[in-house]
Steps between C-alpha positions, in 0.01 A plus 500: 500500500194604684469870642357524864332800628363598858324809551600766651133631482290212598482356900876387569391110619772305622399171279722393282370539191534821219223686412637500104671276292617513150568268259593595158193677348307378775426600867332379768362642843440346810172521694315777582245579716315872672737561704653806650853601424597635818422230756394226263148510625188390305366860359125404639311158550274608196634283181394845270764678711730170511493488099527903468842516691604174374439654103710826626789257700509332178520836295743647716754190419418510180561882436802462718694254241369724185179265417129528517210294546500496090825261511246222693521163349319315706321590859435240787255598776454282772198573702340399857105499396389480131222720660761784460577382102252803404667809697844347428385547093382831562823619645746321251259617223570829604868477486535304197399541158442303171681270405508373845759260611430108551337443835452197731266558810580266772310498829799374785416397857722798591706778443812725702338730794178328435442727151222407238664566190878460393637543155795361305603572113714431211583822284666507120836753554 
């Protein structure tokens, strides 16, 4: 039976959707973008910034359910402008070290609030 989780420490969206899921030895999180946790705001228009607070939103859910960015499987990170591709690499290579997770880089028409860069993951439990 899968295990849901919203949290409490992440902008409180009214979407229906979980920001966790397990499944087994497996879990899953939704997407996430730069965006504040107080009023759900984008952080700044500047992707750096966007891919910064999206790094810590993503640490702070991770830390929350006992994990950490170590436990990544497999990233997704879904992008506006392949211009950005470089100072999205230089910000995830600064979170991240080797072995590094799986990643698939897709550049979308668009993402929530307008943001430049959203993640989603797999992690090993």
């Amino acid at each position: 039976m899968p295990k849901h989780h919203f949290s409490p420490r992440l902008h409180q969206s009214t979407a229906p959707f979980s920001h966790f899921v397990q499944h087994g030895d497996t879990g899953y999180t939704a997407g996430i973008i730069g965006q504040r946790t107080d009023d759900g705001s984008l952080v700044s228009d500047d992707v750096t910034e966007q891919c910064k607070s999206m790094m810590a939103n993503l640490e702070t859910l991770l830390h929350e359910l006992g994990l950490s960015l170590s436990a990544l499987l497999r990233t997704t990170i879904y992008l506006t402008d392949y211009k950005d591709f470089e100072a999205i690499n230089t910000v995830y290579a600064h979170h991240l070290r080797e072995p590094f997770p799986v990643r698939t880089t897709i550049q979308v028409a668009a993402l929530p609030l307008g943001a430049r860069v959203q993640i989603d993951t797999v992690l090993a439990l």
